[in-house]
Backbone as a chain_set.jsonl record, in Angstrom:
{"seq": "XXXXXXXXXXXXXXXXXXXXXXXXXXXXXXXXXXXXXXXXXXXXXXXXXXXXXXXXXXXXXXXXXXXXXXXXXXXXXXXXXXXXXXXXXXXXXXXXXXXXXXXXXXXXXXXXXXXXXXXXXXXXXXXXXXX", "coords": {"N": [[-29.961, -18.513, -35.172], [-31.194, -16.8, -33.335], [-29.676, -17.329, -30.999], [-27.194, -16.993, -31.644], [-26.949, -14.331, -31.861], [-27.819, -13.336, -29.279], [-25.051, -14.783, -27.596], [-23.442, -13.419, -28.719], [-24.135, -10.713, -27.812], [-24.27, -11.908, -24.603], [-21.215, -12.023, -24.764], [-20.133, -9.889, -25.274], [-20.937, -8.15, -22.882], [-19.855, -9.544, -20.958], [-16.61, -9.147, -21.748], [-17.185, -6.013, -21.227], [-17.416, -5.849, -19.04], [-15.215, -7.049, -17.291], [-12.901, -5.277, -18.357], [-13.506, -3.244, -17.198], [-13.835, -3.818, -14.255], [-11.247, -4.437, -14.033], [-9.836, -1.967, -13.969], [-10.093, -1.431, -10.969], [-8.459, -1.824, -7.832], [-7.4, -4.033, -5.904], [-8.258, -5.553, -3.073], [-6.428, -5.706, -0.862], [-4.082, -4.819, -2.38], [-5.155, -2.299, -2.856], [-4.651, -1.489, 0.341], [-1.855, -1.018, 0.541], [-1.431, 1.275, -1.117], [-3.055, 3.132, 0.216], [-2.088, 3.159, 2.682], [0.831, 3.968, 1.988], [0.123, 6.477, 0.932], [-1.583, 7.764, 3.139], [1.087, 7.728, 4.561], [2.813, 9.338, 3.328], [0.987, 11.912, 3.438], [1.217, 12.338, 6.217], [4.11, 12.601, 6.523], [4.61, 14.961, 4.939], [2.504, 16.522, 6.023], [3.964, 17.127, 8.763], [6.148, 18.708, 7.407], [4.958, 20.97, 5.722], [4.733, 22.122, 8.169], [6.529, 23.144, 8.783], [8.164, 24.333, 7.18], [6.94, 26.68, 4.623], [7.393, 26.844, 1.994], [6.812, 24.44, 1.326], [3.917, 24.426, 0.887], [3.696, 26.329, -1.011], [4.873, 24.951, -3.179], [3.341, 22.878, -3.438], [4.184, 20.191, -2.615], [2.515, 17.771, -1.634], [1.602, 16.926, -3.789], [3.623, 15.961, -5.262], [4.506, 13.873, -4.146], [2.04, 11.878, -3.581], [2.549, 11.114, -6.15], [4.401, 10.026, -6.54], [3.971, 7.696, -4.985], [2.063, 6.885, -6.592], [3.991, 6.163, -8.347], [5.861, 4.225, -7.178], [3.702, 2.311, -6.371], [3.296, 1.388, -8.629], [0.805, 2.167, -10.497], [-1.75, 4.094, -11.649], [-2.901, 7.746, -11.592], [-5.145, 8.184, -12.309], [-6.273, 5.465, -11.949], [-6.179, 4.915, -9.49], [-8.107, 6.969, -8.176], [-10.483, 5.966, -9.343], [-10.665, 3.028, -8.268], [-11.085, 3.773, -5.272], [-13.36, 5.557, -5.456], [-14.837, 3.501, -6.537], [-15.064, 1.873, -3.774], [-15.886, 3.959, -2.05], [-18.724, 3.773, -2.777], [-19.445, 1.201, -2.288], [-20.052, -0.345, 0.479], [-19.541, -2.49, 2.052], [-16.949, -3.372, 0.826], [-15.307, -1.514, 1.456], [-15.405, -1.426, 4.134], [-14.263, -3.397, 5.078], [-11.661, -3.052, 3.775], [-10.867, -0.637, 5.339], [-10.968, -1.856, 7.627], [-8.86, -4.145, 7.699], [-6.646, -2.054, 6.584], [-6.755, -0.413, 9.137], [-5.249, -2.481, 10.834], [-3.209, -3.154, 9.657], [-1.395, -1.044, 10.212], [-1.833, -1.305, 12.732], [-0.136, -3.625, 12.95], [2.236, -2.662, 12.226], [3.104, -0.47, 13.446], [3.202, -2.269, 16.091], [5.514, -3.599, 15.651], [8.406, -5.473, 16.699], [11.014, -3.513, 16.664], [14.407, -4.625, 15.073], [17.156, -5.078, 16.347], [20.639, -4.549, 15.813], [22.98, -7.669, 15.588], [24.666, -8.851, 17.662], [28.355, -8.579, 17.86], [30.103, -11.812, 17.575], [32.092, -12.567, 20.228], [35.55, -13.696, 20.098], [36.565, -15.879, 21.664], [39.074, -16.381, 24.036], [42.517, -17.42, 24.649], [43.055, -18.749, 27.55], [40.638, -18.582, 27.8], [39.162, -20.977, 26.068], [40.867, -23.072, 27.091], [40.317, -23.86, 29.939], [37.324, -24.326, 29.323], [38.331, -26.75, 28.027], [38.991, -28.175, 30.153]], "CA": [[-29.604, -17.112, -35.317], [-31.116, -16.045, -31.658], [-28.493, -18.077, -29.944], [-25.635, -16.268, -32.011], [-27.166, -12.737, -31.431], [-27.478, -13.993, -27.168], [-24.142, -15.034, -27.047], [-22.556, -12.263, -28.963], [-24.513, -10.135, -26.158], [-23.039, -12.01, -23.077], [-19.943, -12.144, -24.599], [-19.934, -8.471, -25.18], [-21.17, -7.568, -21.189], [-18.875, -9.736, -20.296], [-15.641, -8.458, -21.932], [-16.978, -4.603, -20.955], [-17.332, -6.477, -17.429], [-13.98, -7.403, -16.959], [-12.331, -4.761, -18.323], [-14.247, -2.151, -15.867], [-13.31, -4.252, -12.925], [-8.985, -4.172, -14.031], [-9.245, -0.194, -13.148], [-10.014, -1.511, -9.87], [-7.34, -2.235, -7.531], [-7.589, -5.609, -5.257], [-8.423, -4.861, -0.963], [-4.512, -6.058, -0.651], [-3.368, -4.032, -3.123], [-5.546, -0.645, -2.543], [-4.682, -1.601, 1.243], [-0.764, -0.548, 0.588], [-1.483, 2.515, -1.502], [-3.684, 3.878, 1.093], [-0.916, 3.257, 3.374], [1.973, 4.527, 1.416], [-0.619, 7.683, 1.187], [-1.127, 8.107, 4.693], [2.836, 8.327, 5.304], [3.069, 10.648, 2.375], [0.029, 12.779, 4.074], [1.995, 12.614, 7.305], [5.298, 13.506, 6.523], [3.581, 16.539, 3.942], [2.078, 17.856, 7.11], [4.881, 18.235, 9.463], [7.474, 19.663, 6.531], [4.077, 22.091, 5.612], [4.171, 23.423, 9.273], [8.006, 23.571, 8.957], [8.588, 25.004, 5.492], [6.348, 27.788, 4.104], [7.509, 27.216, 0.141], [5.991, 23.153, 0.653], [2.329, 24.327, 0.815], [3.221, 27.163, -2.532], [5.529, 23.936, -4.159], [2.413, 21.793, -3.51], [5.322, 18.905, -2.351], [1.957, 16.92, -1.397], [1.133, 16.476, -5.27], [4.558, 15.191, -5.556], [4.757, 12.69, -3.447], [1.581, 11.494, -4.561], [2.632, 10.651, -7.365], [6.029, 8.778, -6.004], [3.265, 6.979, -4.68], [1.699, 5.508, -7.591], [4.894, 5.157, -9.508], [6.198, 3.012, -6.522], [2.905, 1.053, -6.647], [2.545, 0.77, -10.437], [-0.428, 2.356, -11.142], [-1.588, 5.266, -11.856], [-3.795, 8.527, -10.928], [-6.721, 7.449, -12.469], [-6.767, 3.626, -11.821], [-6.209, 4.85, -8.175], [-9.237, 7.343, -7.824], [-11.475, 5.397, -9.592], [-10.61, 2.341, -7.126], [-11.105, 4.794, -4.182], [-14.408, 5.488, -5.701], [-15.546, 2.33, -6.358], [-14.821, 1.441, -2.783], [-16.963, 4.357, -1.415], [-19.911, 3.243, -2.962], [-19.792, -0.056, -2.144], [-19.743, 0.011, 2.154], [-19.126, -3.613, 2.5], [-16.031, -3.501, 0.885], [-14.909, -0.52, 2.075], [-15.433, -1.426, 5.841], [-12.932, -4.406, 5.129], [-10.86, -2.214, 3.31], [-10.193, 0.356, 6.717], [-10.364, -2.826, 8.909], [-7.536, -4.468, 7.117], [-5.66, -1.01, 6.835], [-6.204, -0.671, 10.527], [-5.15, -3.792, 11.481], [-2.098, -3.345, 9.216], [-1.067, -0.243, 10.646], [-1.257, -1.511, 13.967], [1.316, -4.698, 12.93], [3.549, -1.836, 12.022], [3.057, -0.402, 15.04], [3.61, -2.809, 17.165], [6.427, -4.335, 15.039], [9.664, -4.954, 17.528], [12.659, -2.838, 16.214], [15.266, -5.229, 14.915], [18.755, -4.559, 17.189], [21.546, -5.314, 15.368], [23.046, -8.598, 15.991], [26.311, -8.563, 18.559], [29.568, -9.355, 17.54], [30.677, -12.667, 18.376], [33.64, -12.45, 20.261], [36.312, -15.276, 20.092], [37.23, -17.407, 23.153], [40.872, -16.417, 24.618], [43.061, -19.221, 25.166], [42.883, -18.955, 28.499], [39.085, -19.4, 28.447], [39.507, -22.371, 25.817], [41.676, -24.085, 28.023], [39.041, -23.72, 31.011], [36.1, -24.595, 28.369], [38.99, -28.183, 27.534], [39.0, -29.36, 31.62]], "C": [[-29.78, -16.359, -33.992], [-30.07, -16.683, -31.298], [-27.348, -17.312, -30.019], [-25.91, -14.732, -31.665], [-26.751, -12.81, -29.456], [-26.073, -13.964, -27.194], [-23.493, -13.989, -27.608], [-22.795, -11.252, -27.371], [-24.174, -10.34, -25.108], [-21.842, -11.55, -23.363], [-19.592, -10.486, -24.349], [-20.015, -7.576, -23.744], [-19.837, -8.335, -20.67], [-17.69, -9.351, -20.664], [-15.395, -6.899, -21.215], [-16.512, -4.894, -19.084], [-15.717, -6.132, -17.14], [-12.897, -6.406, -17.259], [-12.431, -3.639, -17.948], [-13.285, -2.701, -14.602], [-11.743, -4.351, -13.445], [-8.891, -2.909, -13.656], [-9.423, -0.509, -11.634], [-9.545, -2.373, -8.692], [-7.944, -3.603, -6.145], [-7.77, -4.748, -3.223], [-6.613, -4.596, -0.647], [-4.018, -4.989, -1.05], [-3.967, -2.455, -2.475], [-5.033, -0.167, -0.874], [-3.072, -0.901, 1.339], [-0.587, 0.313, 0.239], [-1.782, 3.419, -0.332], [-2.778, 4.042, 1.96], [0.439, 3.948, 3.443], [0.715, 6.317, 1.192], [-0.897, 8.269, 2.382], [-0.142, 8.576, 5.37], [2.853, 9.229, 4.509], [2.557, 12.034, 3.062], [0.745, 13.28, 5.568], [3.186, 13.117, 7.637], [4.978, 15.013, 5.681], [3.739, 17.585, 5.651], [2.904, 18.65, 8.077], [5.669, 18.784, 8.893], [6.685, 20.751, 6.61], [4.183, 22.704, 6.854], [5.636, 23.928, 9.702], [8.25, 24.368, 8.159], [7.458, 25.438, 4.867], [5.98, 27.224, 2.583], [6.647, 25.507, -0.088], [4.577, 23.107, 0.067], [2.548, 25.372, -0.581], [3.837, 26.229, -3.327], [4.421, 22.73, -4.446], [3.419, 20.313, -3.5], [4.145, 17.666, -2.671], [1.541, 15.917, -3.161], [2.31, 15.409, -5.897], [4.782, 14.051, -5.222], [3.7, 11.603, -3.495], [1.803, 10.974, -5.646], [3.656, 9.618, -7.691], [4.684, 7.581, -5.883], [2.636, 5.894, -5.26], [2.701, 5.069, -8.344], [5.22, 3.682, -8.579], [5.281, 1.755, -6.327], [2.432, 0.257, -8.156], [1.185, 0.992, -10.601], [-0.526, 3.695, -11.03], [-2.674, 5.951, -11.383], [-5.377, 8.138, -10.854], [-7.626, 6.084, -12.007], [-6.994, 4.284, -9.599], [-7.257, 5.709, -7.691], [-10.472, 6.76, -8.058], [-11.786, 3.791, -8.555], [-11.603, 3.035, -6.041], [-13.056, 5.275, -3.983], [-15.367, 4.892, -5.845], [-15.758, 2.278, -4.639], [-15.97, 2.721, -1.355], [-18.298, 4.316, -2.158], [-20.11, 1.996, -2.716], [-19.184, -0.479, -0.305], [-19.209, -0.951, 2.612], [-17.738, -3.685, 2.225], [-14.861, -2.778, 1.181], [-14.35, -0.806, 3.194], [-14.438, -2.592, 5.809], [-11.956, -3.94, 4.237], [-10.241, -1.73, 4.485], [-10.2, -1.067, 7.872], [-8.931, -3.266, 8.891], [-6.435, -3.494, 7.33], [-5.47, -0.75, 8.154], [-5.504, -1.518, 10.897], [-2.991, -3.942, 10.823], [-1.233, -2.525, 9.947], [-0.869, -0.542, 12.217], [-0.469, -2.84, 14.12], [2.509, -3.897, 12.587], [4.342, -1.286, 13.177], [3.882, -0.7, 16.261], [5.132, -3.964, 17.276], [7.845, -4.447, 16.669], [10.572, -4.607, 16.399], [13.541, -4.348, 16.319], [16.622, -4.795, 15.838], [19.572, -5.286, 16.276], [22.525, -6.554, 16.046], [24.531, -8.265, 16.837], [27.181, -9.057, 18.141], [29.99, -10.549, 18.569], [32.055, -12.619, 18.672], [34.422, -13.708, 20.444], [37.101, -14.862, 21.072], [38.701, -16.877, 23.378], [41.358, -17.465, 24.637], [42.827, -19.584, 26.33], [41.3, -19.567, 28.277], [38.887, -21.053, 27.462], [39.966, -23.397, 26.259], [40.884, -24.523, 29.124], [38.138, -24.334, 30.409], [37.098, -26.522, 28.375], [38.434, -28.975, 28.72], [37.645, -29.639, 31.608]], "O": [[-28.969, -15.558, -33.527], [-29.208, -15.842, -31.552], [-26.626, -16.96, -29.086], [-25.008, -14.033, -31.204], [-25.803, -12.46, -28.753], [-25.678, -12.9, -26.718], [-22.754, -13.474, -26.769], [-22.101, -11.104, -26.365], [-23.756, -9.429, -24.393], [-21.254, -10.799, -22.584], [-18.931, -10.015, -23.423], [-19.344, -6.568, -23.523], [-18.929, -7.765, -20.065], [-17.216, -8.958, -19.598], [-14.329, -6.452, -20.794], [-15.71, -4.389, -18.298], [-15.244, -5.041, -16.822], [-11.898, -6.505, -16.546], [-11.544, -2.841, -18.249], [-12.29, -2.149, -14.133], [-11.093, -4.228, -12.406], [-7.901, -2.59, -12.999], [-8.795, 0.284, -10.932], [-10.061, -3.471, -8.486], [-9.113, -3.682, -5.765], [-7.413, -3.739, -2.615], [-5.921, -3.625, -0.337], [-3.521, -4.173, -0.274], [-3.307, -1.682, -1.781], [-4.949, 1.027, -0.585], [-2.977, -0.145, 2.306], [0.364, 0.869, 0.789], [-1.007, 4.285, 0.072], [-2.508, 5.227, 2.151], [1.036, 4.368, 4.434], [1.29, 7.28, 1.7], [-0.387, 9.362, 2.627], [-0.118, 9.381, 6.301], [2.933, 10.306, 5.099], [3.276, 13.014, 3.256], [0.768, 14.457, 5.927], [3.455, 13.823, 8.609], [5.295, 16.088, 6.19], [4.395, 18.505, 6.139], [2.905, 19.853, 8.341], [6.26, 19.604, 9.596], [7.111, 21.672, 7.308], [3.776, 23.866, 6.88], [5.928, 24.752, 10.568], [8.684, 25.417, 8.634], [6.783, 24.499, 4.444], [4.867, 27.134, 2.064], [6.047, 25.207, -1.121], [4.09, 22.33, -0.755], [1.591, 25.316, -1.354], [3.497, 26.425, -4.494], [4.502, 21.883, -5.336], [3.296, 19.473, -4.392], [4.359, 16.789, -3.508], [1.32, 14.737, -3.432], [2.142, 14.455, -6.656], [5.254, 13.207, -5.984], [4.112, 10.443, -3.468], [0.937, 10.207, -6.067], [3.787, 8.777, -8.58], [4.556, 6.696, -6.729], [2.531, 4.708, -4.948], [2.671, 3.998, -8.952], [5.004, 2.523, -8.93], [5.669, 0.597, -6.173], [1.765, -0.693, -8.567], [0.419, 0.057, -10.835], [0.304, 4.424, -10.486], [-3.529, 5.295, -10.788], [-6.263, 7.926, -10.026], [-8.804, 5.781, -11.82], [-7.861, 3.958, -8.789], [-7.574, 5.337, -6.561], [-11.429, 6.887, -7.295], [-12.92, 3.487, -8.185], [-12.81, 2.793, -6.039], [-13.763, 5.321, -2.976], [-16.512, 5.229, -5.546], [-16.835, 2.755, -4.282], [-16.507, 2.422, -0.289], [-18.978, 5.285, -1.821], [-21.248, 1.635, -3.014], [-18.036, -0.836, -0.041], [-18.395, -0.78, 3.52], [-17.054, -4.034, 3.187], [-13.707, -3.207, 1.186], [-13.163, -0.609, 3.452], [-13.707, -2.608, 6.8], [-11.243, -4.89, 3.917], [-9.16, -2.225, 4.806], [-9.423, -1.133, 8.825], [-8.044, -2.959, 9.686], [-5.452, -3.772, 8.017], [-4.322, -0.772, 8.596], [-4.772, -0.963, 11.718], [-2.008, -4.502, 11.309], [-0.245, -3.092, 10.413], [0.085, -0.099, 12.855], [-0.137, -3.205, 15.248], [3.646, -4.365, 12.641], [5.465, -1.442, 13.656], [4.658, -0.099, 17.004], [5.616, -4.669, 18.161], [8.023, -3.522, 17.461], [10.809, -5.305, 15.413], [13.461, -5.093, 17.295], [16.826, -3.601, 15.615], [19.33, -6.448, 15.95], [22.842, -6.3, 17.208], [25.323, -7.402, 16.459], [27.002, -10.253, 17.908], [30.169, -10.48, 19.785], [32.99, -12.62, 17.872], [33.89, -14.703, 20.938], [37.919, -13.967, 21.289], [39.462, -17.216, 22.472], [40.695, -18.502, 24.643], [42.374, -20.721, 26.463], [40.908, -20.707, 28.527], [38.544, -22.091, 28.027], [39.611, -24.533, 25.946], [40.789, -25.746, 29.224], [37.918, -25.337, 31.089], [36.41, -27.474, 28.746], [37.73, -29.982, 28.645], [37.166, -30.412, 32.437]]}, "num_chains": 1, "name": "protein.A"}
């Protein structure tokens, strides 16, 4: 009868366990939000010092919110992450390393050029290209 009371008890921590830690989003994952938040935060600011009606439309709330639809998740799952992550320093500090680190492969990305049209051979130069 103890054994079955015990294991009900793990089982029970462990279910609440696990379904605590699913509100909270993966380094990877929180690592692209934060990111896609950052550009949001950045474009916000220079429209706000362009356009008057963005800071009484509150745009920033909007775009926010693009934010989590485009990541699939939502307000809550994403503060409570956010929260986790400042209480816990270790994983934090490889949290902003990572995001640094990402941000400067963006960075330093080279610009693609579009590819050149191949132009086709004259006869003349075919003939030259034959000897």
């Amino acid at each position: 009868m103890r054994r079955r009371i015990y294991l009900v008890c793990i089982l029970t921590i462990y279910l609440f366990a696990c379904k605590s830690n699913k509100k909270i989003l993966p380094i990877n994952e929180m690592k692209m939000v934060m990111w896609d938040m950052l550009l949001a935060d950045n474009w916000y600011a220079q429209t706000a010092m362009k356009d008057s009606t963005a800071q009484k439309t509150k745009k920033n709330v909007v775009l926010y919110q693009e934010v989590f639809n485009r990541n699939g998740i939502t307000k809550e799952q994403f503060y409570a992450s956010y929260n986790y992550y400042q209480t816990h320093t270790k994983e934090m500090t490889i949290l902003l390393d990572s995001l640094e680190a990402y941000g400067t492969r963006v960075k330093n990305k080279p610009e693609t050029k579009p590819a050149t049209p191949i132009k086709k051979p004259t006869v003349t130069q075919l003939i030259k290209a034959a000897k």
